[in-house]
RODO-2510 file (C-alpha; in nm, 4 decimals, decimal comma):
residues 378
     n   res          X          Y          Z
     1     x    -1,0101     2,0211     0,3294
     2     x    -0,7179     2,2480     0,3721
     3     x    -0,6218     2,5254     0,1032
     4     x    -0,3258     2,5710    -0,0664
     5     x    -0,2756     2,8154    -0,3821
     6     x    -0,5741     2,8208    -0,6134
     7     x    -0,3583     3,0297    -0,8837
     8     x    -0,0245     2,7673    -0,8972
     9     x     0,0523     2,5572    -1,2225
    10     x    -0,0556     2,3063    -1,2834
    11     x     0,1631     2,0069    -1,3141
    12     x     0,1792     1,7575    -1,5993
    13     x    -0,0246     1,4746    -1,3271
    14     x    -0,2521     1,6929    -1,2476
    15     x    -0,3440     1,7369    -1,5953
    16     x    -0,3211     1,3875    -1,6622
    17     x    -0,5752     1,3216    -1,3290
    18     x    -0,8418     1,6006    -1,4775
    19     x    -0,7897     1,4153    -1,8614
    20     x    -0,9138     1,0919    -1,6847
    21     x    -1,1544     1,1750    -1,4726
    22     x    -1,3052     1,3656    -1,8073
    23     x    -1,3019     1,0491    -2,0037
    24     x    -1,4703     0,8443    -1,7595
    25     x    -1,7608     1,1288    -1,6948
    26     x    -1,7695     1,1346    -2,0898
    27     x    -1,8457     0,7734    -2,1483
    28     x    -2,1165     0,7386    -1,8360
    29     x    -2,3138     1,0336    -2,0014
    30     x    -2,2550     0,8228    -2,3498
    31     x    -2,3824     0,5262    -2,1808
    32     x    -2,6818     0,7056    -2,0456
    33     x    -2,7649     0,9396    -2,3642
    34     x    -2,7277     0,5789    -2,5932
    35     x    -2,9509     0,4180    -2,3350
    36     x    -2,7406     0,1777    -2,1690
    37     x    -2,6101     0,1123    -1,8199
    38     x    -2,3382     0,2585    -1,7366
    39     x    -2,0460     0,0735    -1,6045
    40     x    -1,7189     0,1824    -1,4372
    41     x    -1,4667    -0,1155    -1,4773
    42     x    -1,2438    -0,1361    -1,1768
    43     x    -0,9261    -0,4091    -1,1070
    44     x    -0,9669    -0,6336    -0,8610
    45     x    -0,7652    -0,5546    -0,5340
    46     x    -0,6152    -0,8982    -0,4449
    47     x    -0,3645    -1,1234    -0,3412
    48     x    -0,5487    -1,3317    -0,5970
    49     x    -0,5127    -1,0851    -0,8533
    50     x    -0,1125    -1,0025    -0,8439
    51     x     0,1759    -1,1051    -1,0747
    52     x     0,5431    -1,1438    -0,9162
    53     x     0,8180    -1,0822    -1,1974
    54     x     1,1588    -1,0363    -1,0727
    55     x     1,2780    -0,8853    -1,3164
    56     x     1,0277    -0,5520    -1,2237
    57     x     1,0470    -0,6224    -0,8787
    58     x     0,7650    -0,5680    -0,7595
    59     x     0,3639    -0,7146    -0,6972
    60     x     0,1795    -0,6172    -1,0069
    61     x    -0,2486    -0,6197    -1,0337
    62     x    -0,3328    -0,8551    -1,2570
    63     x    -0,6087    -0,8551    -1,5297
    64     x    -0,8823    -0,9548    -1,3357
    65     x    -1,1747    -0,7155    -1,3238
    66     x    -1,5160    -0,5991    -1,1558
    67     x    -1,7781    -0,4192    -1,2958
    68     x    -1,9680    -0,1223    -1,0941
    69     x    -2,3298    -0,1119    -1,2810
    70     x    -2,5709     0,1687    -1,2378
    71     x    -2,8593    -0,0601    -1,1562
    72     x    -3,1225    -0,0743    -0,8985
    73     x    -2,9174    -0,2622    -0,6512
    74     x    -2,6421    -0,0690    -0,7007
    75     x    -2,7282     0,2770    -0,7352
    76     x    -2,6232     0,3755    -0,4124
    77     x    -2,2666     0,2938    -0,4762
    78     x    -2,2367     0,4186    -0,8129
    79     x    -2,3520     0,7578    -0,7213
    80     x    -2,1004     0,6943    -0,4374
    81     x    -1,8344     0,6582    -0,6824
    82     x    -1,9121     0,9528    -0,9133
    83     x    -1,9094     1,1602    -0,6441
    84     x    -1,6092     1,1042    -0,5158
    85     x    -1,4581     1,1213    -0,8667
    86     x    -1,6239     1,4886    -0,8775
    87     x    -1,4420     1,5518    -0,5399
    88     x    -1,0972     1,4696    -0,7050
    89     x    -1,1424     1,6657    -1,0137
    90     x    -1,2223     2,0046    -0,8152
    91     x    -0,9294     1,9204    -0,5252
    92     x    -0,6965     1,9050    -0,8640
    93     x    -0,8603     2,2235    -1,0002
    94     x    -0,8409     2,4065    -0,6850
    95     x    -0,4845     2,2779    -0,6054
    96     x    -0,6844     2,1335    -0,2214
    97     x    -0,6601     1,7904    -0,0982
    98     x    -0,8601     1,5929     0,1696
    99     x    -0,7973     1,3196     0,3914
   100     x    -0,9433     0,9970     0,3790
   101     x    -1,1255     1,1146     0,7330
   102     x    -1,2276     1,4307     0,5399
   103     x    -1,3275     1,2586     0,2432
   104     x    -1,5831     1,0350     0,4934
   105     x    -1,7337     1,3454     0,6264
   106     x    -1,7875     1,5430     0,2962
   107     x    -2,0937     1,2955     0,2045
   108     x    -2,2634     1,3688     0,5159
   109     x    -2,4639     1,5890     0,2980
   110     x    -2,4987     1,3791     0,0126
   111     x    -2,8761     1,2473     0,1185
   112     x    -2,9061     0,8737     0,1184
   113     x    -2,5678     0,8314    -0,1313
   114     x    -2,3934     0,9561     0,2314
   115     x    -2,1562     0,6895     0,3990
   116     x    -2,2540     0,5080     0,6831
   117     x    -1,8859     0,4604     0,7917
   118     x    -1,5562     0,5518     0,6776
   119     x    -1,4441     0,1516     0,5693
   120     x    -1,7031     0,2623     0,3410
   121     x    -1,5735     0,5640     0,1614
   122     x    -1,2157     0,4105     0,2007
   123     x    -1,3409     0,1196    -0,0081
   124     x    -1,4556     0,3577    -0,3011
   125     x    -1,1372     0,5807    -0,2699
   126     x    -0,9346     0,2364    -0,3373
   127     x    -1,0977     0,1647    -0,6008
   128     x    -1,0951     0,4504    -0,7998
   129     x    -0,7078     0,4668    -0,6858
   130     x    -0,7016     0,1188    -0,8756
   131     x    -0,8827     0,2348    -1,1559
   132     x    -0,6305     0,5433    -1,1925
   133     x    -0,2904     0,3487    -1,1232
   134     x    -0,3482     0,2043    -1,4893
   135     x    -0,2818     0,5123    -1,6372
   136     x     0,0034     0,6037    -1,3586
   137     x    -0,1848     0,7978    -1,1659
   138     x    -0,1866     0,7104    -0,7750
   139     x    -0,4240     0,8756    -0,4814
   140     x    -0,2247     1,1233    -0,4225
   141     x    -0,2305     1,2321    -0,7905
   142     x    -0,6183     1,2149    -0,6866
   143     x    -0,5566     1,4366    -0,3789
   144     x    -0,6778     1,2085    -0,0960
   145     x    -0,4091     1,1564     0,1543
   146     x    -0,4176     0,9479     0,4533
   147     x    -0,4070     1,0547     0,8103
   148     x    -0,0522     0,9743     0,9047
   149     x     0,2465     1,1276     0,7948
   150     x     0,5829     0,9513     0,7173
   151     x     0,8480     0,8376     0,9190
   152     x     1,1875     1,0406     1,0374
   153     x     1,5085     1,1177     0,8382
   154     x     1,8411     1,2011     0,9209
   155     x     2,1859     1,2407     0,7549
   156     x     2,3869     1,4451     0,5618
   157     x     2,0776     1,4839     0,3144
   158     x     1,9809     1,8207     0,2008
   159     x     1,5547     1,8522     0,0857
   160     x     1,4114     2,0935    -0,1700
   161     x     1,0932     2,1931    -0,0799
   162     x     0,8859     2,5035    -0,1821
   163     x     0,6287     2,7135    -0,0034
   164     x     0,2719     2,6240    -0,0599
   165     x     0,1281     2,9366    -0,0584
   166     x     0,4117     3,1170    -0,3033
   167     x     0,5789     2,8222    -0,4786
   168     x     0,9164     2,9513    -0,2576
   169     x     1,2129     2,7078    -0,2970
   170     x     1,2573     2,5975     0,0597
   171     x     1,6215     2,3952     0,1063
   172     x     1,5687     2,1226     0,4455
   173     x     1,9341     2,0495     0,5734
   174     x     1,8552     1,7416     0,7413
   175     x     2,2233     1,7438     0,9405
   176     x     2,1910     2,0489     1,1290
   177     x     1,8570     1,9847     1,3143
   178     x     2,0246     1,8541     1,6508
   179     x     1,9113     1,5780     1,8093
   180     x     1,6000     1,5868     1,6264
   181     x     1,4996     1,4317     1,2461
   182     x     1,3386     1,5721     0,9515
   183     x     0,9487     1,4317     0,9382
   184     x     0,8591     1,2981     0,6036
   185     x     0,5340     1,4641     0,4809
   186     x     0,2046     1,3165     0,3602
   187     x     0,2725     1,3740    -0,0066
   188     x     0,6283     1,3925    -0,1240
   189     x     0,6272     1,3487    -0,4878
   190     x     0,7393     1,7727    -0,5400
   191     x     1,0492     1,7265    -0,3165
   192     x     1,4292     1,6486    -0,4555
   193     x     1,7433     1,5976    -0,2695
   194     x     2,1177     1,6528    -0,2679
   195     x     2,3323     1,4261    -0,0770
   196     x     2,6738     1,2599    -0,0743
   197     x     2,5478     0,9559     0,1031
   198     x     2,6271     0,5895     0,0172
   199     x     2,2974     0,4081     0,1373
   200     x     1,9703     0,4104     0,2983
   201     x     1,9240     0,2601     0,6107
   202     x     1,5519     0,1724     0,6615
   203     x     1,5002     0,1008     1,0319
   204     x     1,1698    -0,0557     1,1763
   205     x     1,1542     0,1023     1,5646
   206     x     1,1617     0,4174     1,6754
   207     x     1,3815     0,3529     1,9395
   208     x     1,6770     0,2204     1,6886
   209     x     1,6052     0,5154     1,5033
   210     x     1,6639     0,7031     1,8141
   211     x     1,9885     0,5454     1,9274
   212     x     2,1076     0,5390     1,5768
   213     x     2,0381     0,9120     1,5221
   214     x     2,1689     1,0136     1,8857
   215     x     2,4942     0,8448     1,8339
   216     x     2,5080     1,0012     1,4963
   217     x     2,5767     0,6926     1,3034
   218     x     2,4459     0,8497     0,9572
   219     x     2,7786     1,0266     0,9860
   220     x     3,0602     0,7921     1,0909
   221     x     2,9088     0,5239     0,8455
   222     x     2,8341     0,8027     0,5261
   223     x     2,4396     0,6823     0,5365
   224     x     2,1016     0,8118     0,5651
   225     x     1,8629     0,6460     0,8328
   226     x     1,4929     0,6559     0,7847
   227     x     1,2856     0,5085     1,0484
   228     x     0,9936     0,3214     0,9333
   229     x     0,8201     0,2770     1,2508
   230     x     0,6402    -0,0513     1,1391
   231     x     0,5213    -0,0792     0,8664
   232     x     0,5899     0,1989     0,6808
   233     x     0,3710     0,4165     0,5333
   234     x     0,2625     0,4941     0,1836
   235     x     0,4428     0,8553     0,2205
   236     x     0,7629     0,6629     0,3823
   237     x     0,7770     0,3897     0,0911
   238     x     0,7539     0,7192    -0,1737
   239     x     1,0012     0,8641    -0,0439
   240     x     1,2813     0,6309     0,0457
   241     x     1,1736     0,5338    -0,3818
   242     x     1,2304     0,8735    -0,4718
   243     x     1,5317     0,8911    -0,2936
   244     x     1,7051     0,5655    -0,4063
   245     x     1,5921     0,6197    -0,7670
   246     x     1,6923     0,9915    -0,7915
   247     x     2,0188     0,9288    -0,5820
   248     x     2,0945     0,6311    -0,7037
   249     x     2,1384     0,4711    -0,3735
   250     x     2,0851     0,0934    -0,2458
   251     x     1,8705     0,0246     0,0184
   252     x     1,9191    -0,1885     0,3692
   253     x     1,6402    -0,2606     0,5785
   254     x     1,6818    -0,3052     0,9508
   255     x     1,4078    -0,4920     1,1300
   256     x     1,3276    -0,7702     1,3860
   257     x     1,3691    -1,1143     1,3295
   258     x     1,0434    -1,2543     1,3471
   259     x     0,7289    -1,3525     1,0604
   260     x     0,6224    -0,9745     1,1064
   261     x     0,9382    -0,7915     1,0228
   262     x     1,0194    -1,0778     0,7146
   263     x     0,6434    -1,0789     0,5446
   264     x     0,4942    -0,7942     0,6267
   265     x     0,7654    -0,4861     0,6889
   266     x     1,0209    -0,5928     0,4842
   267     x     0,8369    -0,7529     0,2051
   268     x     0,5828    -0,4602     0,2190
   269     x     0,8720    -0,2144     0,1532
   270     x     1,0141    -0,4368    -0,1174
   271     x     0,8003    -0,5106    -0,3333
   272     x     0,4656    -0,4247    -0,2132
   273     x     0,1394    -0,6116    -0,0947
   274     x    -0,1940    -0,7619    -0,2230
   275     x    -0,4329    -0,5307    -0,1309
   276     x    -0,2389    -0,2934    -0,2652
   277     x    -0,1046    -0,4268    -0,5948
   278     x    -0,2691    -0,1513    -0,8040
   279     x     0,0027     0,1381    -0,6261
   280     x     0,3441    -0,0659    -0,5682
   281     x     0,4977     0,0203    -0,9091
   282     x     0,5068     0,3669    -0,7325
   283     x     0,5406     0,2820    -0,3482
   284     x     0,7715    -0,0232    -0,3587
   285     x     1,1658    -0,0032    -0,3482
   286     x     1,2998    -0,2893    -0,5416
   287     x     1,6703    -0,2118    -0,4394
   288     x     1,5600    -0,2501    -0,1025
   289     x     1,7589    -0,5885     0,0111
   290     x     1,7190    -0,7023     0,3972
   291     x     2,0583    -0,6544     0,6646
   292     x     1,9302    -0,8344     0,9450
   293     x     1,8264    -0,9399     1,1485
   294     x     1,8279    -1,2763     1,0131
   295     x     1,7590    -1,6115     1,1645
   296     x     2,1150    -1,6764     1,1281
   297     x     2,2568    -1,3412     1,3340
   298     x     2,0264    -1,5407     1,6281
   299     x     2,3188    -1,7869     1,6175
   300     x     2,6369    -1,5956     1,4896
   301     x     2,6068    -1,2821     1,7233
   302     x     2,5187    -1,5233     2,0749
   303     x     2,1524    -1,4003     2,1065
   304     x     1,9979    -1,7338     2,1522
   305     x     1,9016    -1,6307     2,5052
   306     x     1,7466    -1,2844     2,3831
   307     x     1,4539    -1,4549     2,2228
   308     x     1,1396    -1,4787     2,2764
   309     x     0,9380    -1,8417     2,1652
   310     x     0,7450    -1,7805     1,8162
   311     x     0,3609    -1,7478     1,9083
   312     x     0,1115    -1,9585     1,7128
   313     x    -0,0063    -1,6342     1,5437
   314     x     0,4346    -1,6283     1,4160
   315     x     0,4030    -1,9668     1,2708
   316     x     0,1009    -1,9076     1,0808
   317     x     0,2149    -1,6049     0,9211
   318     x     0,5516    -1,8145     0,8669
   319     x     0,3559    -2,0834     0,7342
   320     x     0,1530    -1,8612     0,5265
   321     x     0,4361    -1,7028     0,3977
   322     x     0,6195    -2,0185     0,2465
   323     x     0,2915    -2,1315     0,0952
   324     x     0,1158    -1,8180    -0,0577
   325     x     0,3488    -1,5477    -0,0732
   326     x     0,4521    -1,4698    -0,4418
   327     x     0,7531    -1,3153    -0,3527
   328     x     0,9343    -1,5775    -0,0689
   329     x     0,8551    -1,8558    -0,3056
   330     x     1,0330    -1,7044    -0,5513
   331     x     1,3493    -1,6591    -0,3499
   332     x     1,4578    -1,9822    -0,2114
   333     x     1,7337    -1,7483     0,0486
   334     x     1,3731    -1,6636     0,2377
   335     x     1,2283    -1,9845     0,2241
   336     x     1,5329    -2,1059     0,3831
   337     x     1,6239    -1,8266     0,6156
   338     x     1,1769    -1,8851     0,7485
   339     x     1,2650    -2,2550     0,7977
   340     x     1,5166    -2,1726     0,9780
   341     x     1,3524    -1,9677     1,2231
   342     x     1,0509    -2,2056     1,2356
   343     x     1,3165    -2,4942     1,3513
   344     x     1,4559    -2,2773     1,5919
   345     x     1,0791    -2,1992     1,7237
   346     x     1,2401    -1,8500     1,8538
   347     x     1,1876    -1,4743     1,7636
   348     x     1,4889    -1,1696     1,7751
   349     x     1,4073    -0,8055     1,8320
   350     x     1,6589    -0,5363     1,7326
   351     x     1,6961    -0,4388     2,0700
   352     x     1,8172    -0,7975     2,1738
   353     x     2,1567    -0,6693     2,0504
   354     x     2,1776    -0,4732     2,3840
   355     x     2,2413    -0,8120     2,5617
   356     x     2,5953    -0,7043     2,4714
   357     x     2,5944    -0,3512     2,5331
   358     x     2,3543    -0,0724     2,4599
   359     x     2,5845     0,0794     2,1562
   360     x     2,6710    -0,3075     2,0317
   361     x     2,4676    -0,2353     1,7438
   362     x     2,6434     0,0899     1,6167
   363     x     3,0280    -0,0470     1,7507
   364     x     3,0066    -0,3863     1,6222
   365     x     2,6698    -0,5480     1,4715
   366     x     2,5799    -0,2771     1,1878
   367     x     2,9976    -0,2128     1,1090
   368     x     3,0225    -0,6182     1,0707
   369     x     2,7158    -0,6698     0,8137
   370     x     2,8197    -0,3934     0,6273
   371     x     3,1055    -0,5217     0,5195
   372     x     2,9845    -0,8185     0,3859
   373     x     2,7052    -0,7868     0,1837
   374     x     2,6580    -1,0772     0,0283
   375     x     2,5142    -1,2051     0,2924
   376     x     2,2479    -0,9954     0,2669
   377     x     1,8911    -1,1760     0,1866
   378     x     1,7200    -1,0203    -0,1055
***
């Protein structure tokens, strides 16, 4: 675990995190002391389990539920669980986090409660993550953080930041670091921003990200660029949030054409997944809406010969897509725009735009969609 200022304030969500990690403590020890099993109710964490509403925008959990038990089948796990609650409440008390890696190796000492692998602990950590995002509380609120970090950032976009140690206002200016980008961090919720931007630009490769930033595009087109390198991660979907909902700026996400980049970057980034239903009111962007490319660019901007055939794994997730997913059956543009590509039997990469020339993208493809966005698929 790595230390940070034992002697800062505390913050109104870390107060709120120690309140419910009290409460649940309180009513296992009521449970025991009335003699009666204890139970920890947690939401289930499933594709089964989420609402679509439009409206919100987002995947919400639903009301389904499990009960952990303290019985003799289960004691293992329950202690499991308690522990790891204890673990957040003195992280939030000491103002200390640990990783998810961390949090696998701090049992090693726990006697036969320990975890015999770290799917293990993560399992535990997500539910008690679920448990707390009903009362608006996510896992960073319950100071585990993952491994990676975000993705990159550049424009004219300036961060405040403070010093960990001392609480010193730090100010990031994200234009004057060269060739280079600002790094999102793990945990972003303490930063706020200053910029004269018009949009986001959220870009799946690093090497679009590269060429984009190089040529300075943020600049000539007034945007920000954020690469997403994938799919993105939980501390690169918090922070392009933060930054569209405290800038008040739209959203355009930039990724292949292809099942991959459609249901699980883009959608992801919209309005969340599954799995992870019990975190996307805080992780999702619902003003995200989705530039290209698009089954149709395939055919308006000549790349028909810069595909590559879809792979039986591509149709399934296609296929998948139009039959389960909550959020392309309830927008008949994606249903279309996935039939499309299925009927074409072809996939476009971003880089596929260099058929015409290696700055095609910034000179003509990007300037050309951005004018005329209501094309764009929601």
């Amino acid at each position: 675990m790595n230390k940070t200022d034992p002697n800062a304030i505390r913050n109104d969500l870390d107060k709120q995190t120690i309140s419910l990690i009290d409460k649940i403590a309180r009513q296992v020890r009521t449970n025991i002391e009335n003699g009666t099993l204890p139970v920890i109710s947690l939401p289930i964490r499933s594709l089964s389990n989420v609402i679509y509403d439009r409206a919100k925008g987002y995947f919400e959990l639903g009301d389904a539920k499990k009960l952990r038990t303290l019985t003799v089948n289960t004691a293992r796990s329950f202690a499991q669980t308690l522990r790891m609650i204890a673990i957040s409440r003195s992280m939030v008390e000491n103002h200390d986090f640990a990783t998810k890696r961390e949090a696998y190796y701090i049992s090693k000492n726990w006697g036969d409660c320990r975890f015999d692998d770290q799917a293990e602990s993560d399992a535990i950590i997500d539910d008690i993550e679920a448990l707390a995002s009903i009362h608006g509380l996510s896992r960073e609120q319950l100071r585990f953080y993952p491994e990676s970090h975000g993705g990159s950032v550049a424009g004219r976009l300036t961060i405040i930041d403070q010093n960990p140690a001392t609480g010193e206002v730090i100010e990031i200016d994200c234009a004057g670091l060269g060739s280079g980008a600002y790094m999102i961090p793990r945990s972003v919720e303490h930063l706020s921003f200053r910029t004269e931007a018009q949009f986001v630009l959220a870009i799946e490769t690093g090497g679009m990200f590269q060429r984009l930033n190089n040529h300075r595009f943020w600049e000539s087109s007034n945007c920000l660029i954020v690469e997403m390198g994938g799919v993105p991660t939980r501390a690169t979907r918090r922070f392009i949030r933060l930054l569209s909902d405290k800038q008040n700026l739209p959203v355009y996400c930039f990724v292949d054409c292809d099942p991959y980049g459609i249901a699980n970057i883009y959608r992801t980034l919209k309005v969340g997944s599954g799995n992870a239903a019990h975190i996307n009111q805080f992780f999702c962007v619902p003003r995200a809406r989705f530039i290209g490319i698009t089954p149709q660019d395939i055919v308006d901007f000549g790349l028909e010969d810069a595909t590559h055939p879809l792979s039986r794994t591509d149709i399934k997730r296609a296929e998948d897509a139009l039959n389960n997913d909550p959020f392309i059956i309830a927008h008949p543009e994606w249903g279309a725009a996935i039939r499309q590509l299925l009927k074409m039997g072809v996939r476009a990469e971003q880089q596929a735009l260099a058929k015409w020339g290696l700055n095609y993208v910034i000179d003509e493809y990007l300037p050309q969609k951005l004018v005329n966005q209501d094309s764009f698929l929601p």
